[in-house]
Backbone as JSON, one array per atom type, in Angstrom:
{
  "sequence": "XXXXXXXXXXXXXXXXXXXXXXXXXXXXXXXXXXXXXXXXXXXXXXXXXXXXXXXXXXXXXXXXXXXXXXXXXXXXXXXXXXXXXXXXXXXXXXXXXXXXXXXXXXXXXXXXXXXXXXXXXXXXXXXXXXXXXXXXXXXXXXXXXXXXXXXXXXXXXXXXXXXXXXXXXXXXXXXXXXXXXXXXXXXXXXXXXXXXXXXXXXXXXXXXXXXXXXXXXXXXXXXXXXXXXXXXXXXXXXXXXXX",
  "N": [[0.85, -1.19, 0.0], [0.64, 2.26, -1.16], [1.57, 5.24, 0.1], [-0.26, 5.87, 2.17], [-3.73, 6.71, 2.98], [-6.01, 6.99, 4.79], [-5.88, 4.57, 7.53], [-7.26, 1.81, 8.75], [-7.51, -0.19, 11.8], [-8.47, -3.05, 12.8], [-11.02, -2.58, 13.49], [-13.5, -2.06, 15.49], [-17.41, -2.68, 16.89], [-19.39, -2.3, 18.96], [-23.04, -2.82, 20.45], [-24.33, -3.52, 23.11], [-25.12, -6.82, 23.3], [-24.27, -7.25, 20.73], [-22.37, -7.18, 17.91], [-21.59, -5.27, 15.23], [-19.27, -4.34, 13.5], [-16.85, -5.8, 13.47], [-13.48, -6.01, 14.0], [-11.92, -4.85, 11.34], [-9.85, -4.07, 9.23], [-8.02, -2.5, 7.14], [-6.43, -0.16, 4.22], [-6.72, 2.72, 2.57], [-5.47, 3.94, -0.62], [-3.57, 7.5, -0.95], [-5.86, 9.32, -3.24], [-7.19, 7.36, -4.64], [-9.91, 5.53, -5.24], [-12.51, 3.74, -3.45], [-14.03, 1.09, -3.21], [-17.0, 0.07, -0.96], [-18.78, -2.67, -0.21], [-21.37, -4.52, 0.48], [-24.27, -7.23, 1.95], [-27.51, -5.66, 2.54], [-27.41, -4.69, 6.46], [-24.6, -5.19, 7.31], [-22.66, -3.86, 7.93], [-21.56, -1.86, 7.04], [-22.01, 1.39, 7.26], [-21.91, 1.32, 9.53], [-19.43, 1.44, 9.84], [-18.1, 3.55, 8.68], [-19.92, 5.03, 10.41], [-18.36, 5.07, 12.7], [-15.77, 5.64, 11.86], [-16.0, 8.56, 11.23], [-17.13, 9.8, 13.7], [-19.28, 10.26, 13.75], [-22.98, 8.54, 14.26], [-21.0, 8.21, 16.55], [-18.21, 6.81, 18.09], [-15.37, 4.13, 17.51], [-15.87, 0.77, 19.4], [-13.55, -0.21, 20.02], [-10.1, -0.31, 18.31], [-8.24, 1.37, 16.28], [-8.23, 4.11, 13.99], [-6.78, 6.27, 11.61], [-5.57, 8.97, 9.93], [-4.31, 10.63, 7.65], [-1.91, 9.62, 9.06], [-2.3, 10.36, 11.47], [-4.38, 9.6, 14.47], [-7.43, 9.0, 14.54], [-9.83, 8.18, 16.15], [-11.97, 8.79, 18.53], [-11.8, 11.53, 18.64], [-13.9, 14.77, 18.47], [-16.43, 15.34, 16.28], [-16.77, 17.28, 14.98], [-14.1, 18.19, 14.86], [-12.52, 15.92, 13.2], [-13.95, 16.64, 10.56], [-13.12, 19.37, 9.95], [-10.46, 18.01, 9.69], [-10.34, 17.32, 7.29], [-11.56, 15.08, 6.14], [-14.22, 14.36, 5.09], [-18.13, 13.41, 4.88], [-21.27, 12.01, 3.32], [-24.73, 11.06, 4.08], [-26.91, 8.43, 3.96], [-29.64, 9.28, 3.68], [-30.96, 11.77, 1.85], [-30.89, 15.98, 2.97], [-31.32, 18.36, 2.43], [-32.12, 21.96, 2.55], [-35.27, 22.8, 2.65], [-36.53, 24.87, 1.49], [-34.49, 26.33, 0.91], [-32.06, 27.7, -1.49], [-29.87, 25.72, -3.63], [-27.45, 27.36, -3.81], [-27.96, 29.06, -1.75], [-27.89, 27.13, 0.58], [-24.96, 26.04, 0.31], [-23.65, 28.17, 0.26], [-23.92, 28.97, 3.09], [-22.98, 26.58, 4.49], [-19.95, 27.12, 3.18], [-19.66, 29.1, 5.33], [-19.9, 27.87, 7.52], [-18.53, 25.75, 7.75], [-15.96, 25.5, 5.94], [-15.25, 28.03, 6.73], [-15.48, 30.45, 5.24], [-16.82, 34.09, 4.42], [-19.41, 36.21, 3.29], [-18.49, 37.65, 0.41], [-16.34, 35.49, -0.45], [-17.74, 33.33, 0.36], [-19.29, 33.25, -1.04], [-18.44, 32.74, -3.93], [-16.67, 30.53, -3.44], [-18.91, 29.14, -3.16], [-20.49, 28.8, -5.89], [-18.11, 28.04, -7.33], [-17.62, 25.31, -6.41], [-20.12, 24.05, -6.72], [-19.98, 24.0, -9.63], [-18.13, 21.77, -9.96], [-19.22, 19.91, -9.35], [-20.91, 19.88, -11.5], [-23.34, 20.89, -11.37], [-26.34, 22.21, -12.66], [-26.18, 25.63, -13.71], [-28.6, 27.05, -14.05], [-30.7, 26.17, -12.49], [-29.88, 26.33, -9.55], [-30.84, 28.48, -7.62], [-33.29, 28.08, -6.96], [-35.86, 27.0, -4.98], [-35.02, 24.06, -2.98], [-36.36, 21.72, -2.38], [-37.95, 21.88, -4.94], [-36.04, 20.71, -6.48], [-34.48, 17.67, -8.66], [-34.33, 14.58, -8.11], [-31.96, 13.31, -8.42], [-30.34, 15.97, -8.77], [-30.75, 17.01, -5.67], [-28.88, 14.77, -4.77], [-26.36, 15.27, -6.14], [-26.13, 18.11, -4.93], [-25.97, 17.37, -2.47], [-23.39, 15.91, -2.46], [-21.57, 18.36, -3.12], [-21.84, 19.89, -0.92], [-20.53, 18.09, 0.88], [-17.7, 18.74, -0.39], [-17.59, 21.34, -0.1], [-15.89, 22.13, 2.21], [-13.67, 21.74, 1.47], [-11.97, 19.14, 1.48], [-9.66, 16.34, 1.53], [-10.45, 13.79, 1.39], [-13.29, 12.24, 0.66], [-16.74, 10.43, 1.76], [-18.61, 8.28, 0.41], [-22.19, 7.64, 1.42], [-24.15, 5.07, -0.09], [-25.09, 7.0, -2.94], [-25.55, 7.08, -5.16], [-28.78, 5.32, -4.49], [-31.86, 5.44, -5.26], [-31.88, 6.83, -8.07], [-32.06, 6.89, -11.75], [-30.75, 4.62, -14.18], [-29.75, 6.2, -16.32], [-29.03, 8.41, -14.93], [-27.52, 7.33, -12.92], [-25.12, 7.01, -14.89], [-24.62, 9.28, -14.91], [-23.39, 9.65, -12.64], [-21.47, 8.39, -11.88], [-19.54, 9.39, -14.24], [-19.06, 11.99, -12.67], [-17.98, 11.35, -9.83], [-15.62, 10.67, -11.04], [-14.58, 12.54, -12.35], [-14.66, 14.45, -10.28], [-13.05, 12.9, -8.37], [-10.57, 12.77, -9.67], [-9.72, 15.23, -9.9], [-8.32, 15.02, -7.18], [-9.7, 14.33, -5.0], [-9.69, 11.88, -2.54], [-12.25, 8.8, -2.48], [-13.9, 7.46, -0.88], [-16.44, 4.63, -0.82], [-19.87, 3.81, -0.63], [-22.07, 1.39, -1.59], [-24.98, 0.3, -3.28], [-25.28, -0.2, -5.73], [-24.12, -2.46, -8.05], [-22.55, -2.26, -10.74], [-21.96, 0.26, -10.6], [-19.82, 0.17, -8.26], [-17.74, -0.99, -9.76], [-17.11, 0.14, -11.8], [-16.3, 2.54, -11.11], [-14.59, 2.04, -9.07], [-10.87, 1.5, -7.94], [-10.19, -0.52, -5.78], [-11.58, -3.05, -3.82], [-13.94, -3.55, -1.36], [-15.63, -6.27, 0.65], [-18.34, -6.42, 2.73], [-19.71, -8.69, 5.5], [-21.65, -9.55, 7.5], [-20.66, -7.65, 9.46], [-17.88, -8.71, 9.38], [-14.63, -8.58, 7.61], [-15.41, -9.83, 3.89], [-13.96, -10.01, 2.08], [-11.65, -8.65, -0.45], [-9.57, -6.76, -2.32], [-9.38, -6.22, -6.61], [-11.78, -5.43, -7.72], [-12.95, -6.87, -10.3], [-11.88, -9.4, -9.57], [-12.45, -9.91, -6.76], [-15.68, -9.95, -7.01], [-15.94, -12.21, -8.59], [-15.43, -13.93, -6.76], [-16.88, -16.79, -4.9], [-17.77, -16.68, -2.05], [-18.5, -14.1, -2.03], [-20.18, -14.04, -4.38], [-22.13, -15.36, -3.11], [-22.97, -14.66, -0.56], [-23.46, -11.51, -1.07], [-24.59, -11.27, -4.0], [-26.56, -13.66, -4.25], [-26.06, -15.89, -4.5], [-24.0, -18.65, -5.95], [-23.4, -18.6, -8.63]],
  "CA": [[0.0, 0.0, 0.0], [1.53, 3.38, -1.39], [0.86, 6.85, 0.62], [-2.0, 5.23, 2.76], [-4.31, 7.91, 3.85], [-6.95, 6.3, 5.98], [-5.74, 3.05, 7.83], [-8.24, 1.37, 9.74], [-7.02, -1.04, 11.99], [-8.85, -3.75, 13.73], [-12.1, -1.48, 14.42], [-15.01, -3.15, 16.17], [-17.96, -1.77, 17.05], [-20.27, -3.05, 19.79], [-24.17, -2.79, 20.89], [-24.32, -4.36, 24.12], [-23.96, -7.96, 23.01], [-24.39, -7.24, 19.33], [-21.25, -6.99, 17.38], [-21.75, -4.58, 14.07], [-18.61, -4.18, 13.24], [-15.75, -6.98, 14.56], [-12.04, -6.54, 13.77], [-12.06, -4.5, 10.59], [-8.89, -3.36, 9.07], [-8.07, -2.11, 5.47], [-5.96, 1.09, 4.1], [-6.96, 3.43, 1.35], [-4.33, 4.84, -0.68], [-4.54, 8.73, -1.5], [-5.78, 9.69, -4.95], [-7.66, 6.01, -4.75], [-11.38, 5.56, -4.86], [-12.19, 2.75, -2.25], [-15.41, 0.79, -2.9], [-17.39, -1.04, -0.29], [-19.94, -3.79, -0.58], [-22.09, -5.53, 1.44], [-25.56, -7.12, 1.76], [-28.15, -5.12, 4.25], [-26.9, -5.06, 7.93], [-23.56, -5.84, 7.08], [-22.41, -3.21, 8.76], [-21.42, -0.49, 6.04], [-22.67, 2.43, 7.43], [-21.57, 1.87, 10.74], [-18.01, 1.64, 9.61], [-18.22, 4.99, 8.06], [-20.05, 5.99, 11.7], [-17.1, 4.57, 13.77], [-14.63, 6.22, 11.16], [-16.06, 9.98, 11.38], [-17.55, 9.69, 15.03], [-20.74, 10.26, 13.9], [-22.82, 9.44, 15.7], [-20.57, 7.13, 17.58], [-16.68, 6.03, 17.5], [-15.33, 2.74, 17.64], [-16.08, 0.4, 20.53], [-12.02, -1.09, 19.77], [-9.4, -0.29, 17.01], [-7.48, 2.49, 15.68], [-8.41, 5.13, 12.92], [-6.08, 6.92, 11.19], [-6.27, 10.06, 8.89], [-2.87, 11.25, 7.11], [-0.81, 9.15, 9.7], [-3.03, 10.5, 12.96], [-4.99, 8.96, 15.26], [-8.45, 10.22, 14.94], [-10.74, 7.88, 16.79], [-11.82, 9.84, 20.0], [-11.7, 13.27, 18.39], [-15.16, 15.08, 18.03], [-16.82, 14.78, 14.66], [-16.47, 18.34, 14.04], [-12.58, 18.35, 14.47], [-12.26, 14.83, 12.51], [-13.97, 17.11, 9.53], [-12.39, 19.94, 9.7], [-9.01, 18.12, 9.37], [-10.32, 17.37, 5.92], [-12.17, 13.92, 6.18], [-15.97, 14.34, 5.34], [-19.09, 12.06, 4.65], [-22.66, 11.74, 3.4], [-25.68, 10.24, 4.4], [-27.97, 7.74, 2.85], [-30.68, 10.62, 3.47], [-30.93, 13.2, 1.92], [-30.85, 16.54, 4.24], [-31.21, 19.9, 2.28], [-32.97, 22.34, 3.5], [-35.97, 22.76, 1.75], [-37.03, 26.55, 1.04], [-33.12, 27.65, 0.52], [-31.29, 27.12, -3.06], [-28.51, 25.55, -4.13], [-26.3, 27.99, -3.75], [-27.23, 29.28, -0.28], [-27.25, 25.83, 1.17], [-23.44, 25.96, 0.12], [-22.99, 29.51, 0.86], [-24.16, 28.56, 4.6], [-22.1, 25.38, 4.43], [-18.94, 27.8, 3.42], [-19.24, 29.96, 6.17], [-19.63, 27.5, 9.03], [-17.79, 24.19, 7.09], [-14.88, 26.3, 5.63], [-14.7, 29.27, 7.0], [-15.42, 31.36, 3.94], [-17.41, 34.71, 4.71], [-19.75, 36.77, 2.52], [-18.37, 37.39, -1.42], [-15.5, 34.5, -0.41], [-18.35, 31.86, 0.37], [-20.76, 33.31, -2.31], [-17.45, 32.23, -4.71], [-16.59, 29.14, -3.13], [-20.18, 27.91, -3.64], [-20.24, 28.57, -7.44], [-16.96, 27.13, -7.92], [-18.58, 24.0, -6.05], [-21.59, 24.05, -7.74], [-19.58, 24.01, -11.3], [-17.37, 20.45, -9.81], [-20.61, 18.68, -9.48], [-21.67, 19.96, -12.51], [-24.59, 21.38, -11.47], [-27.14, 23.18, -13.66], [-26.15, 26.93, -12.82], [-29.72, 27.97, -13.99], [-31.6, 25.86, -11.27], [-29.24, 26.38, -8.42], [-31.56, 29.04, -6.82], [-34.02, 27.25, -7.3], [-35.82, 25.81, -3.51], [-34.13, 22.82, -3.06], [-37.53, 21.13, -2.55], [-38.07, 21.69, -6.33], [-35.0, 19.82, -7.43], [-34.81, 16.19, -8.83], [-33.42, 13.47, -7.19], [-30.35, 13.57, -8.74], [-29.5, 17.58, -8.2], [-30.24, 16.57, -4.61], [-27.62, 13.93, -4.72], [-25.42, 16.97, -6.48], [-26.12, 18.9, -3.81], [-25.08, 16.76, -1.2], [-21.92, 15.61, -2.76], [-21.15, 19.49, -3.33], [-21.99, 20.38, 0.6], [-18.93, 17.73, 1.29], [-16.65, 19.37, -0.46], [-17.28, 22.75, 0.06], [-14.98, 22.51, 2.95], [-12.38, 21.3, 0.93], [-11.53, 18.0, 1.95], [-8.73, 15.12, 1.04], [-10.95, 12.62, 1.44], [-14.8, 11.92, 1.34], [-17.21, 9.31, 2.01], [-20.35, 8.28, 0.1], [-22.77, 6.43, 1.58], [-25.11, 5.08, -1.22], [-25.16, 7.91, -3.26], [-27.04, 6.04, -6.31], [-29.79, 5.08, -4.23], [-33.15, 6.43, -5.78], [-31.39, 7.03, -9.33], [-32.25, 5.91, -12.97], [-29.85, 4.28, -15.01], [-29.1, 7.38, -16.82], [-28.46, 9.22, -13.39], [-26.24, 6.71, -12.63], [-23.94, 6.75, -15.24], [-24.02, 10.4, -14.86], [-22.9, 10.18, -11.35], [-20.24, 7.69, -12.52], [-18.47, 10.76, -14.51], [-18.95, 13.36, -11.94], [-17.27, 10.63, -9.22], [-14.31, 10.45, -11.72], [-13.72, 14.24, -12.0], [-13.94, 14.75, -7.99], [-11.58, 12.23, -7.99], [-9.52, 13.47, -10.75], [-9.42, 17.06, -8.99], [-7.35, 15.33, -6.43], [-9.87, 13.87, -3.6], [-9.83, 10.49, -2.63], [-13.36, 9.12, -2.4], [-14.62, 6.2, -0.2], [-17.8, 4.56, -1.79], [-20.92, 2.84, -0.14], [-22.54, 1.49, -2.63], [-25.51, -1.38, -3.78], [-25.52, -0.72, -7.22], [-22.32, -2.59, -8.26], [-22.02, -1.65, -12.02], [-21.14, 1.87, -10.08], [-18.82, 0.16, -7.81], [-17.2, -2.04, -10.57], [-16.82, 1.28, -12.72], [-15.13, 3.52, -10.62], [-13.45, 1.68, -7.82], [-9.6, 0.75, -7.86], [-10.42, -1.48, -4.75], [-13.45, -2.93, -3.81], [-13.86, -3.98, -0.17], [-16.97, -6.21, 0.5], [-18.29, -6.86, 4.42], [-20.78, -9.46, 5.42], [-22.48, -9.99, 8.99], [-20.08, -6.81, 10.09], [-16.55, -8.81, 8.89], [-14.47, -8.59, 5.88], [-15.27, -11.01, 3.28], [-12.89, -10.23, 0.69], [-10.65, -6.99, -0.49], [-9.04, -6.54, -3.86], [-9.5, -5.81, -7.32], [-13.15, -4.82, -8.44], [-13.03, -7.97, -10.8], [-11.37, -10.74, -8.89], [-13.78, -9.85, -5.95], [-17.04, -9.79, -7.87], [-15.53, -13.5, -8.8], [-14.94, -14.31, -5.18], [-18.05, -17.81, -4.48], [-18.3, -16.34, -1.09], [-19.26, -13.09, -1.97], [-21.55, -14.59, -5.01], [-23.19, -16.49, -2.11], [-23.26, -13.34, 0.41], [-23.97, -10.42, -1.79], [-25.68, -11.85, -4.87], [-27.11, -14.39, -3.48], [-25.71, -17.6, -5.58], [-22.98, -18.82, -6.72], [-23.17, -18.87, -10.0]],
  "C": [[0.88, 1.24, 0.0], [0.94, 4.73, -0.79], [-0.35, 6.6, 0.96], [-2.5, 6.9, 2.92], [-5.48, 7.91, 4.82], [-6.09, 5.08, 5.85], [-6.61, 2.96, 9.0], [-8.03, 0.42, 10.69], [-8.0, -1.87, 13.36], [-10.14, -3.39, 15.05], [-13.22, -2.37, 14.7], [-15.94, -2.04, 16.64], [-18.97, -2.41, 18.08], [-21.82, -2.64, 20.75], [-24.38, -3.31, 21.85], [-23.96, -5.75, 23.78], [-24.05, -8.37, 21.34], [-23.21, -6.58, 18.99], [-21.53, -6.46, 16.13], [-20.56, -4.57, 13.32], [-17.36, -4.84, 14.05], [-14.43, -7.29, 13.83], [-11.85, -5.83, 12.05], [-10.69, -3.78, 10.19], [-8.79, -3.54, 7.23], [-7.0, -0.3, 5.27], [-6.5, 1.76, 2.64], [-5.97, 4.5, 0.87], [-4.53, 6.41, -1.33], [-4.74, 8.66, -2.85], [-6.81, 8.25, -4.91], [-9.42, 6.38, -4.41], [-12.1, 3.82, -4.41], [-13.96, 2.55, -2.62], [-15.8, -0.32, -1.7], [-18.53, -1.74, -0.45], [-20.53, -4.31, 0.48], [-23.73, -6.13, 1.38], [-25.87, -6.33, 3.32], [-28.13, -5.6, 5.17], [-25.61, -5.57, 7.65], [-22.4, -5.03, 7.63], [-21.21, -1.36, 8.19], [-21.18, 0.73, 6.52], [-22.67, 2.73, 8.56], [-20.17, 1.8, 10.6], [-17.23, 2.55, 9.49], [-18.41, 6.0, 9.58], [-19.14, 5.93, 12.84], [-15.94, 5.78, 12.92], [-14.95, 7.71, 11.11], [-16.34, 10.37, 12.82], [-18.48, 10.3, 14.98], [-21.87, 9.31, 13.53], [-22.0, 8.99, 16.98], [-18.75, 6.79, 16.74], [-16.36, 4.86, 17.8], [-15.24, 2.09, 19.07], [-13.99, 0.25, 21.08], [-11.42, -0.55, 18.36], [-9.0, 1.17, 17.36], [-8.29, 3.16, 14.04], [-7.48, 6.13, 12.64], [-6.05, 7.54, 10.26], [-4.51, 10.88, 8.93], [-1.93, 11.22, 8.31], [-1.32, 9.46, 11.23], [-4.21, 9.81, 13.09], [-6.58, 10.05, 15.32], [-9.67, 9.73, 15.98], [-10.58, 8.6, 18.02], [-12.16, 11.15, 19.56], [-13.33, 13.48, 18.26], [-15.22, 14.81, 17.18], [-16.31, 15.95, 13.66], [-14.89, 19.06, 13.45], [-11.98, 17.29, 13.42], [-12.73, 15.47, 10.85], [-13.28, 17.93, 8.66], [-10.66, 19.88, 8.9], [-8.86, 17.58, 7.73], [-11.02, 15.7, 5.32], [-13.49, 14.01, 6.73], [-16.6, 13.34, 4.75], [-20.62, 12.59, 4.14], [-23.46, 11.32, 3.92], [-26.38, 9.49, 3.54], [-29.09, 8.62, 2.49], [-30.59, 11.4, 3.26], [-31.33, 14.73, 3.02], [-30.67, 18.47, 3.6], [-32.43, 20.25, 2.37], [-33.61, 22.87, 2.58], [-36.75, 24.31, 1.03], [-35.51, 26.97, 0.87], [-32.62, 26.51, -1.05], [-30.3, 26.5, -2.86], [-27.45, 25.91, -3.31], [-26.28, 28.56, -1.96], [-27.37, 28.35, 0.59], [-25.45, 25.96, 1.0], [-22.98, 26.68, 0.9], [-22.83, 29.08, 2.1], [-22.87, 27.71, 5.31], [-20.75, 26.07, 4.39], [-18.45, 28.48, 4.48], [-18.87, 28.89, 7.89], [-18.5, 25.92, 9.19], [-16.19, 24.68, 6.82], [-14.43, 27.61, 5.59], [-14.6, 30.62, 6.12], [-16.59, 32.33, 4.94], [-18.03, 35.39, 3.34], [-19.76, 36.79, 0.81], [-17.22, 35.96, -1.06], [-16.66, 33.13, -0.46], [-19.08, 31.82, -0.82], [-19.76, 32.58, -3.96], [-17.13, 30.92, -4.88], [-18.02, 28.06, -3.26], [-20.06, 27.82, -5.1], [-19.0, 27.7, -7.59], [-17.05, 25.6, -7.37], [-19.12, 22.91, -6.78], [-20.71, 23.43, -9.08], [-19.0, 22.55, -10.67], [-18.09, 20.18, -9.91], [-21.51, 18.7, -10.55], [-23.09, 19.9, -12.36], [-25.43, 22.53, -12.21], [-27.26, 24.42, -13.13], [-27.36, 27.44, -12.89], [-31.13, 27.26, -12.9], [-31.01, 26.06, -9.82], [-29.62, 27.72, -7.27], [-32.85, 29.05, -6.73], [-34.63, 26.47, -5.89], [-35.51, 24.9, -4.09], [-35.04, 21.72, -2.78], [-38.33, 21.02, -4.05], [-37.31, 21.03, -7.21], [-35.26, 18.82, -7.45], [-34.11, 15.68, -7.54], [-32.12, 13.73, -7.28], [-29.79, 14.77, -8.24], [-29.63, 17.45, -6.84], [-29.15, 15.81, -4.09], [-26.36, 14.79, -5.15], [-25.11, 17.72, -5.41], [-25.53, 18.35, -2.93], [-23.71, 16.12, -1.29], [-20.95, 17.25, -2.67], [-20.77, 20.25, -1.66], [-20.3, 19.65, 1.16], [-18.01, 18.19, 1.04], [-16.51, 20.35, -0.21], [-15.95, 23.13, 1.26], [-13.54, 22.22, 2.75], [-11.97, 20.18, 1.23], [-10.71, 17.29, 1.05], [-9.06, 14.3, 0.46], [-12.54, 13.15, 2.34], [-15.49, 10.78, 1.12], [-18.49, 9.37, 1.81], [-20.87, 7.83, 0.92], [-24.08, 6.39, 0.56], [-25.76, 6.08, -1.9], [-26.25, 7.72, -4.94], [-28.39, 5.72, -5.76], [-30.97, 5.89, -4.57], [-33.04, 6.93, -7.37], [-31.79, 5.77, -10.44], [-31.06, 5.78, -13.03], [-29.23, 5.27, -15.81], [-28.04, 8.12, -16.09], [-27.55, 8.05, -13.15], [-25.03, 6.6, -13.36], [-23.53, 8.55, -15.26], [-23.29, 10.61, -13.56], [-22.0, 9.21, -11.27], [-19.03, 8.61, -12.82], [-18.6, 11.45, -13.74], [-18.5, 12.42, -10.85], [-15.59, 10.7, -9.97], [-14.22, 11.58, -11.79], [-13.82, 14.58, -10.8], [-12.94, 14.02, -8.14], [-10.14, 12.55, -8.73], [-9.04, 14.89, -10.04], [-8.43, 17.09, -7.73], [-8.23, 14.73, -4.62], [-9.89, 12.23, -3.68], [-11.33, 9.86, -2.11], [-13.0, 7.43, -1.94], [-16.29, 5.78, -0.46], [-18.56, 3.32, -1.15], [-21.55, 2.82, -1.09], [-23.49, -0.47, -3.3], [-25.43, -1.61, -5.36], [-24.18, -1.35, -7.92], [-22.08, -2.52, -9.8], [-21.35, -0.21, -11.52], [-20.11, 1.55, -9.56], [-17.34, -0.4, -8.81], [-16.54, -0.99, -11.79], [-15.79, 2.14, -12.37], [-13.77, 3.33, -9.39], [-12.25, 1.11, -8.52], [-9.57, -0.38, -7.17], [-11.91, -1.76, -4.51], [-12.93, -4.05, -2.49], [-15.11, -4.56, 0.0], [-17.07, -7.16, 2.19], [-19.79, -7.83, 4.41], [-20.99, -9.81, 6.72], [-21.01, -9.4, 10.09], [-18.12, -7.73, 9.71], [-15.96, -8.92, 7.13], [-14.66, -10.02, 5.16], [-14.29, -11.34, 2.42], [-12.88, -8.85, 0.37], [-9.9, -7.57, -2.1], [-9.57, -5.99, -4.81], [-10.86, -6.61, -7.81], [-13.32, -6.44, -9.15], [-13.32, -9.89, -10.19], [-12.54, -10.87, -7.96], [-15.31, -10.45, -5.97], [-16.92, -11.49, -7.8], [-15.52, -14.17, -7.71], [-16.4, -15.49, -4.83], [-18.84, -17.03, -3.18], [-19.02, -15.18, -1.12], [-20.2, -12.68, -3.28], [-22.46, -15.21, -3.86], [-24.07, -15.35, -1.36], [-24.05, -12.58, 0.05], [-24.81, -11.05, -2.77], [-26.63, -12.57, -4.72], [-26.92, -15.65, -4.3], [-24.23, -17.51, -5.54], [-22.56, -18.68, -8.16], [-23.48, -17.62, -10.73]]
}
């Protein structure tokens, strides 16, 4: 592994005597776009919530973010240092636009004020290739997709290294998906490294370098996108066959 930039090491996660997450380790190298797999309850999404400390950090293990130790830290210092996330739910706020969702997001996410944030949102906005003539627009009038825009755009606004989908396809046509295929590959091209929850696996199989896939909270299998996919156990797991 070359220039890790998350290493995860041996993270567990524990519910009283329910185990979600048990012994989990993996590194993602920078510049790399890191897919994960799993079937529902597999513990995805709390991996992600152990690894930002929202809303919760790991019961056990280490987390590490450009060689530091971040488990423990608040959520809002673990962002700041440039390691943000999504939700499966969407979460914009429904009478403001586009743009001053961002703006907002600039001032209290990255520290931008006034004409600096009103800047930093457009120049946002344009990465996610969002349609500049709906982007003031309530945000209760947008599709699905420009919601999904939107909330990929909110992560970066603060500039980050490294961010973290979680099922960002969910609710998308086939169209919308291969559009959010290319706009995954230019974020990542621009220089962030992107961590990817994800059911639809033509998306993961497209854009991931790695493809990580978890099953009843442990790893099943790690490698290359292909080989993986190939993997019996995680035809059995995930697909649900072998064959």
């Amino acid at each position: 592994m070359s220039d890790p930039i998350i290493e995860v090491s041996n993270a567990t996660k524990t519910f009283g005597g329910l185990t979600a997450v048990n012994r989990v380790s993996f590194s993602v190298s920078r510049g790399e776009i890191f897919g994960i797999a799993g079937p529902n309850g597999s513990g995805k999404s709390t991996l992600f919530n152990l690894m930002t400390g929202i809303p919760y950090g790991p019961t056990d293990g280490e987390v590490r973010f450009n060689g530091e130790r971040i488990d423990g830290r608040p959520p809002h210092a673990i962002a700041r240092s440039g390691l943000c996330r999504t939700f499966q739910k969407d979460a914009e706020f429904p009478d403001l636009s586009a743009i001053e969702t961002l703006q907002i997001s600039a001032v209290y996410n990255g520290g931008r004020h006034g004409g600096q944030a009103l800047e930093k949102a457009h120049r946002v906005i344009e990465l996610v290739q969002f349609d500049q003539s709906r982007a003031r627009m309530p945000s209760s009038e947008l599709s699905v997709y420009e919601k999904k825009q939107l909330m990929i755009a909110s992560a970066l606004i603060s500039e980050p290294s490294v961010i973290m989908l979680d099922e960002p396809a969910s609710g998308l046509t086939k169209p919308e998906i291969e559009r959010l295929d290319a706009l995954l590959i230019d974020v990542n091209k621009s220089g962030i490294t992107i961590l990817l929850i994800e059911h639809v696996l033509s998306l993961l199989l497209s854009v991931s370098q790695r493809l990580l896939v978890l099953n009843q909270g442990e790893i099943l299998a790690e490698g290359l996108p292909a080989d993986v996919v190939r993997n019996p156990a995680v035809a059995e797991a995930y697909l649900g066959g072998r064959d």
